[in-house]
MITI-527355 format. One record per residue (C-alpha): x, z, y. Coordinates in steps of 0.02 Angstrom, whole numbers, plus 50000, padded with zeros to 5 digits. Layout:
N
+-------+-------+-------+
|     x |     z |     y |
+-------+-------+-------+
|     X |     Z |     Y |
...
+-------+-------+-------+
***
This chain:
175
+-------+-------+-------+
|     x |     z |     y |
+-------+-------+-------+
| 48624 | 49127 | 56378 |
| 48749 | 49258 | 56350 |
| 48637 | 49274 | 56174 |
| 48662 | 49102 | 56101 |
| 48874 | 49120 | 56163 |
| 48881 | 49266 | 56041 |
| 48784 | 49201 | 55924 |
| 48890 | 49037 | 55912 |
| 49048 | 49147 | 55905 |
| 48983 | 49264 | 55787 |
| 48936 | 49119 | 55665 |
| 49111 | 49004 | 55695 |
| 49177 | 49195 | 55643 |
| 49097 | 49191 | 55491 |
| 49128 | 49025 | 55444 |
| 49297 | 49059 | 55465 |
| 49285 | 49225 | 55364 |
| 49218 | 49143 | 55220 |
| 49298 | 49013 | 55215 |
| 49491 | 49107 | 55205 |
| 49403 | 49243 | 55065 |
| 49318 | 49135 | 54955 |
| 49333 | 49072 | 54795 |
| 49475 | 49203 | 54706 |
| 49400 | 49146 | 54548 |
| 49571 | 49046 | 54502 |
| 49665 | 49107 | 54376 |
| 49814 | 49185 | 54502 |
| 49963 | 49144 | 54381 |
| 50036 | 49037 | 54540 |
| 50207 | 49019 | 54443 |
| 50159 | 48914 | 54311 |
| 50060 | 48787 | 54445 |
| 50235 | 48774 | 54589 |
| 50351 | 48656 | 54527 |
| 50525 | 48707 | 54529 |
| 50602 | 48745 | 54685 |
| 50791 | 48696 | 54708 |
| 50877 | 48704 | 54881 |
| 51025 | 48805 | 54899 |
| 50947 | 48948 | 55017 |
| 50870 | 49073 | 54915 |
| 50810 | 48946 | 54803 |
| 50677 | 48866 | 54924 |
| 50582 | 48707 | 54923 |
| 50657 | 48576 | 55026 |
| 50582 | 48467 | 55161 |
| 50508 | 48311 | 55090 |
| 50464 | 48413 | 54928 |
| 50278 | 48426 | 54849 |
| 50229 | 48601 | 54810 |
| 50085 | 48651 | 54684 |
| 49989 | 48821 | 54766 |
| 49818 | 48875 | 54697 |
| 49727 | 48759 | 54810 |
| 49849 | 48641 | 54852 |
| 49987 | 48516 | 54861 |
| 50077 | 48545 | 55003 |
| 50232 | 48440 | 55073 |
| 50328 | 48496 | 55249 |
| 50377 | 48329 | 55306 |
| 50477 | 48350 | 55442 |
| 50531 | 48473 | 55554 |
| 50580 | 48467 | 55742 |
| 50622 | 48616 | 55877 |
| 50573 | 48571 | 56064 |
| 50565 | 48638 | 56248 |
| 50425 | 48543 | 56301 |
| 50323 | 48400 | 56220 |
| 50192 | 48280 | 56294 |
| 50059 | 48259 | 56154 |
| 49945 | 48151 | 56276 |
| 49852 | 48124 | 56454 |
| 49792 | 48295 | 56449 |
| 49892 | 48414 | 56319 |
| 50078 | 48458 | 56325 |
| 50197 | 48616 | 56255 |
| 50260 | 48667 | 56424 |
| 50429 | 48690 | 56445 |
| 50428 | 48890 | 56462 |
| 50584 | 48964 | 56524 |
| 50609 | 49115 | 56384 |
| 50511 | 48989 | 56230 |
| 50545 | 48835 | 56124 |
| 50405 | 48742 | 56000 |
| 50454 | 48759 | 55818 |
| 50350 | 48587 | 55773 |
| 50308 | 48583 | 55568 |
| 50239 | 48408 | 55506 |
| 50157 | 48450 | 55336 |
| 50030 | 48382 | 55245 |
| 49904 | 48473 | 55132 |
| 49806 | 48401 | 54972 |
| 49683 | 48487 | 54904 |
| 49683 | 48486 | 54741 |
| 49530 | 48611 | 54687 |
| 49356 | 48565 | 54625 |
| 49279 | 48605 | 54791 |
| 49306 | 48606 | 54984 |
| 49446 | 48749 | 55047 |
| 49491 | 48780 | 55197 |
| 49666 | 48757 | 55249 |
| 49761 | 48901 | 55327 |
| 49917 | 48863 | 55435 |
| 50050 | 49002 | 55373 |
| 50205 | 49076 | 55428 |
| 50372 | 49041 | 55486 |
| 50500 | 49181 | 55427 |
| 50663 | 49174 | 55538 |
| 50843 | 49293 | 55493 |
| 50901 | 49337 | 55664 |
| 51047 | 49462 | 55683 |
| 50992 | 49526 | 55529 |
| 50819 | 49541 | 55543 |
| 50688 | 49454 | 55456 |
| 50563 | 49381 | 55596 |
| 50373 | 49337 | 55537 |
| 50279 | 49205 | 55670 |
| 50088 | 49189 | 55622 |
| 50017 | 49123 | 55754 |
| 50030 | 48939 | 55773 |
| 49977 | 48846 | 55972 |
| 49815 | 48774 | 55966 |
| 49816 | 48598 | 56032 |
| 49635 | 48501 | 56018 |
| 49713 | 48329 | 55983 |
| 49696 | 48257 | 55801 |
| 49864 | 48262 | 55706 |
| 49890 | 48430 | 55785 |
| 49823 | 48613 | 55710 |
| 49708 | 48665 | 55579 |
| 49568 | 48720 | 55681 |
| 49467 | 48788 | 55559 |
| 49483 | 48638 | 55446 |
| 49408 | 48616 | 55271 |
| 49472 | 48480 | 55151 |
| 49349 | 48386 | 55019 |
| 49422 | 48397 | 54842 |
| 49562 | 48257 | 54798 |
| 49596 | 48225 | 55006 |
| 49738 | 48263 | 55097 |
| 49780 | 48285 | 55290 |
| 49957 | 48292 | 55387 |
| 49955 | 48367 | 55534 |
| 50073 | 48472 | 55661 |
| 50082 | 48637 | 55652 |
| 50179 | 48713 | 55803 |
| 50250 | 48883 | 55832 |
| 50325 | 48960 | 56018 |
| 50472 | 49051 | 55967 |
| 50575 | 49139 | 56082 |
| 50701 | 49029 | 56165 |
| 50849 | 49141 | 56112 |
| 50813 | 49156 | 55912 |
| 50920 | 49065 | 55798 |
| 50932 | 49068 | 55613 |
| 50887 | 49014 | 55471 |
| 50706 | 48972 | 55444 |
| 50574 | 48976 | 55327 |
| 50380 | 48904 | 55312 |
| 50238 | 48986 | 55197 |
| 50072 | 48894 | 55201 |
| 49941 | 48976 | 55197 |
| 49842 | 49038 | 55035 |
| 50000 | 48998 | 54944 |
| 50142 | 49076 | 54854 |
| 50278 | 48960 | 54892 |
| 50416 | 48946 | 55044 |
| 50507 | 48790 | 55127 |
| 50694 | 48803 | 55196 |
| 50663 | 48722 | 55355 |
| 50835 | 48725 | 55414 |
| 50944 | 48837 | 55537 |
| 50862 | 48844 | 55717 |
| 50993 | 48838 | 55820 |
+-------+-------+-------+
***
């Protein structure tokens, strides 16, 4: 039994391996493909914006910072007494010639002066939630939530890279 468990997680490791590597054959001149970003932070793109990355178009739709959040019956962001949910609602088109696997990103936050990178998003198994190892057709798109636990005491100015792309959203001042 133990066998077939690491032989399941061995091959959902792969899947995921190839799927984040593959296909560098693009021509990487990303700045010719982003459309022109315009938001008075560092030049950014803003929310509601379309973005052209290698792969795809991305748009942040909305943003939203939360203590706690009941998603349904059985998942919630518990209300954690040193953490608040940095919720992203974005939605990803691919735009390639084949299937590519969408990656969830970064959030960049300046606090006190420092430069803050969070890259690792909650995983909630409810659909419209997370990028679980997700792989979009060519020409489809999907919106989901992406969520981040920050630390209850950061505040800032913020910033979201997708991932596999070259371009940044101002999401705002977390406050």
């Amino acid at each position: 039994m133990k066998k077939i468990l690491y032989g399941v997680i061995g091959v959902l490791v792969a899947i995921f391996l190839i799927g984040t590597f593959a296909g560098g054959d693009k021509d990487s001149n990303s700045s010719a493909s982003k459309t022109e970003k315009t938001t008075e932070t560092n030049n950014y793109s803003k929310v509601g914006e379309t973005v052209k990355d290698d792969y795809f178009d991305v748009t942040v739709n909305s943003v939203d910072v939360v203590n706690s959040k009941k998603i349904n019956d059985f998942e919630e962001l518990k209300a954690e007494k040193d953490a608040k949910y940095l919720i992203i609602n974005v939605t990803f088109k691919n735009t390639d010639k084949e299937s590519r696997m969408v990656v969830d990103g970064s959030v960049f936050i300046d606090y006190n002066g420092t430069k803050y990178e969070y890259d690792h998003t909650e995983t909630i198994l409810e659909d419209g939630w997370g990028l679980f190892l997700d792989q979009l057709n060519p020409l489809t798109a999907k919106t989901t939530n992406i969520v981040y636990k920050i630390p209850a005491e950061i505040t800032g100015n913020a910033t979201y890279k997708p991932g596999r792309g070259s371009s940044e959203f101002y999401l705002g001042t977390i406050k």
